[in-house]
C-alpha positions in Angstrom: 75.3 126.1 8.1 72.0 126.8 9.5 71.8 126.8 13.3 69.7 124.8 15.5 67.3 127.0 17.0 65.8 124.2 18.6 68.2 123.6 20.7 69.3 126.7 21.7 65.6 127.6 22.7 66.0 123.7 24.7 69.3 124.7 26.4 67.7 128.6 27.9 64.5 126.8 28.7 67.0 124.1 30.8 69.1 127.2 32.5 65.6 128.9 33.4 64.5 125.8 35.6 67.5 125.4 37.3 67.5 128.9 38.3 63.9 128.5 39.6 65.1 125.4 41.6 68.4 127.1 43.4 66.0 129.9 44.1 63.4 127.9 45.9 66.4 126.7 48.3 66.2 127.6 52.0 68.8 130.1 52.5 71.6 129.4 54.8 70.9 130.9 58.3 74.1 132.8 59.4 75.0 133.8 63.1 74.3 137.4 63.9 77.8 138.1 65.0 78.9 136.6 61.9 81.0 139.7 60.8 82.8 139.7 64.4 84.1 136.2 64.4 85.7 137.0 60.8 87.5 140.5 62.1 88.9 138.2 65.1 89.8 135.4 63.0 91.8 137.3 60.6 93.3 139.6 63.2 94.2 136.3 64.8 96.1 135.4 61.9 97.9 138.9 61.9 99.6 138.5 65.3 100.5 134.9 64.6 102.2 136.2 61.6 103.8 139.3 62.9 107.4 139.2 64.0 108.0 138.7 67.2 111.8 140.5 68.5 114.6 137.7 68.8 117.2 137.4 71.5 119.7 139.5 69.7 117.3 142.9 69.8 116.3 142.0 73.6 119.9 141.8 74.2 120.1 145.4 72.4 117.6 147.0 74.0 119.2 145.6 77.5 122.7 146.8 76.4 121.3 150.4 75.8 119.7 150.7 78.9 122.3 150.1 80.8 124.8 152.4 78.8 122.3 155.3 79.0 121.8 154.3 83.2 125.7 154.0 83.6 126.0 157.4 81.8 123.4 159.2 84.0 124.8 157.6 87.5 128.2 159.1 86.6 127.2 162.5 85.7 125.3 162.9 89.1 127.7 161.2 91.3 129.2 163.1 94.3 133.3 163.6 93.6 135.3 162.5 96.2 135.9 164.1 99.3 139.4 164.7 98.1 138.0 166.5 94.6 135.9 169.0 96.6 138.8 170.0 99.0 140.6 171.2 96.1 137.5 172.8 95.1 137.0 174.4 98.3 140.6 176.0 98.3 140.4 177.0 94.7 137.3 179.0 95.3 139.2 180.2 98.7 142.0 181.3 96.7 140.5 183.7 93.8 138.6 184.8 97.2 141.2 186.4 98.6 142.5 187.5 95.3 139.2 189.5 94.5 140.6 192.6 97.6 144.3 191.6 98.2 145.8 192.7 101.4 148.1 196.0 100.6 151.8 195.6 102.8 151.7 196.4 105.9 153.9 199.8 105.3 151.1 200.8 102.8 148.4 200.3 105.5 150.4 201.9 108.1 150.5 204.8 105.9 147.1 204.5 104.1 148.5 204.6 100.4 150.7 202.0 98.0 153.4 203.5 96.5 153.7 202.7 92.6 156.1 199.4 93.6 153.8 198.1 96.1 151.1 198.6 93.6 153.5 196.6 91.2 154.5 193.5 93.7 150.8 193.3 94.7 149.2 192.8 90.6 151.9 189.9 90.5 150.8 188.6 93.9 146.7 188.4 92.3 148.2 187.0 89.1 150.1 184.4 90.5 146.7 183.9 92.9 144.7 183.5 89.6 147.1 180.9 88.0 146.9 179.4 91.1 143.6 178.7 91.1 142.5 178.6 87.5 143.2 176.6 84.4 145.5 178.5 82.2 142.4 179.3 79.4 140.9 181.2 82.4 143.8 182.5 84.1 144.8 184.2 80.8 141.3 185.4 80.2 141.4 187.1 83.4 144.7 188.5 83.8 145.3 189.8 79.6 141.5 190.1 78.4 140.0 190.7 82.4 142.8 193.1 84.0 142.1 191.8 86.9 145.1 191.8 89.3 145.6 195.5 87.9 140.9 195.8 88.8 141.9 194.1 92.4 145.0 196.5 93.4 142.6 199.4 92.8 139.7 198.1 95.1 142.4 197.8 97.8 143.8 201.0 97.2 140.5 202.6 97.5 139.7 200.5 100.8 142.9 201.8 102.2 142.3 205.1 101.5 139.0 204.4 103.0 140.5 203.5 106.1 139.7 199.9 106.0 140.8 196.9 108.1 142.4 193.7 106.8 142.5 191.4 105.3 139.0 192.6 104.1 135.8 191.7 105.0 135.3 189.7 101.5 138.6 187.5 102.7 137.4 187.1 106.2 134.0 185.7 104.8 133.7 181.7 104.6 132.8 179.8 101.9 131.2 177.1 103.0 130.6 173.4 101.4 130.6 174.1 97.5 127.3 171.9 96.5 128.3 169.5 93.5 125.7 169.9 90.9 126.9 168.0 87.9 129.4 166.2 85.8 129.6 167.9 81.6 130.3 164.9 79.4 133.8 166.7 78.4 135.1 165.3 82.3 134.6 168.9 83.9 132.1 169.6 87.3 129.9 172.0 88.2 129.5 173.2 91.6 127.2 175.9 93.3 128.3 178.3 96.2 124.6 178.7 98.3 126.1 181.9 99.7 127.8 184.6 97.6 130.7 186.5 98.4 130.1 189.8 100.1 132.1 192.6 101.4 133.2 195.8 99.4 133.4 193.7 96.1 130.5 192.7 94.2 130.9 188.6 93.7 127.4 187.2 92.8 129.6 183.9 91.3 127.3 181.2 91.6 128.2 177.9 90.2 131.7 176.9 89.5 133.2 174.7 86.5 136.2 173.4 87.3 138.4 171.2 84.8 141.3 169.0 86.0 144.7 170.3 84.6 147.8 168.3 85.4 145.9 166.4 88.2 144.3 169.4 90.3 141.3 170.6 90.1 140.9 174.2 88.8 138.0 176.8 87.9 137.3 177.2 84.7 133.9 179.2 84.4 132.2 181.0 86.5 128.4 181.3 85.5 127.0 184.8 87.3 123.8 185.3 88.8 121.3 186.9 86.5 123.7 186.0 83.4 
């Protein structure tokens, strides 16, 4: 079949003067801050369709505050008054443990015989169980030597003429300063003034555990350490 040229060449012709007439339109006059108005329509549209929280994760967050403000307010509360008396008289205690005073026939005579030397460890041990939870009191008295390191200072201050109790036992502590609560239950406490005298005891702060309701040291953090 032959086409119809005509008509095609009638249909162009057409599509060619309606093109003509769209272009000889006015264009549309558009606001300058046409580009503006469509960023703030469609971010508009964004926050009306974002999710906004419900009651139940307002009621989260509120729970976790509190927890996390509870938590804090008990790890820096004071102990009581009763607490930091045993505190006091533990630290007391392994005070005058540190240069133990000799008996009085050893002063008289300015030497321990090897019994007194004896009697007097057991007295420090049973000083340092005392005042210490059993981890530390073992740590002391097996790993530490201690009561045996304590008899010798006191031998060599009697020897040295000395008087007693010593100067280290005649020294007061003071008001141990709470510092802390650790999350395991345990408190930390800080002596402002370190023991002096013939024994070096540059103890600073104090961690104390409750064993068997009393309160007992259970680390001693040194100065400098």
């Amino acid at each position: 079949m032959r086409p119809d040229f005509d008509s095609l060449v009638e249909g162009q012709r057409r599509d060619l003067e309606l093109g003509a007439a769209l272009a000889a339109l006015p264009q549309p006059e558009l606001p300058d801050d046409v580009d503006a108005r469509l960023r703030a329509a469609v971010e508009k549209e964004r926050r009306r369709n974002r999710r906004r929280p419900g009651w139940p994760e307002l009621l989260a967050v509120l729970l976790l505050v509190a927890v996390v403000g509870g938590a804090m307010a008990w790890r820096y509360a004071p102990p009581r008054a009763s607490t930091m008396d045993q505190v006091r008289s533990a630290i007391e205690l392994r005070r005058d443990s540190l240069i133990p005073t000799p008996p009085e026939a050893a002063i008289a005579r300015g030497r321990m015989t090897p019994a007194e030397r004896a009697a007097l460890e057991k007295q420090v041990a049973r000083s340092i169980v005392a005042g210490c939870t059993p981890r530390f009191a073992r740590e002391q008295i097996v790993e530490g030597r201690a009561p045996q390191d304590a008899v010798q200072v006191s031998a060599n201050a009697l020897a040295s003429g000395m008087a007693w109790p010593a100067p280290v036992a005649r020294q007061p502590v003071g008001d141990p300063a709470f510092v802390r609560r650790n999350w395991d239950g345990s408190i930390v406490v800080r002596i402002d003034q370190p023991l002096l005298g013939d024994v070096e005891d540059t103890g600073d702060l104090y961690a104390f555990r409750r064993v068997e309701g009393r309160w007992l040291i259970d680390e001693i953090v040194y100065r400098g350490a």
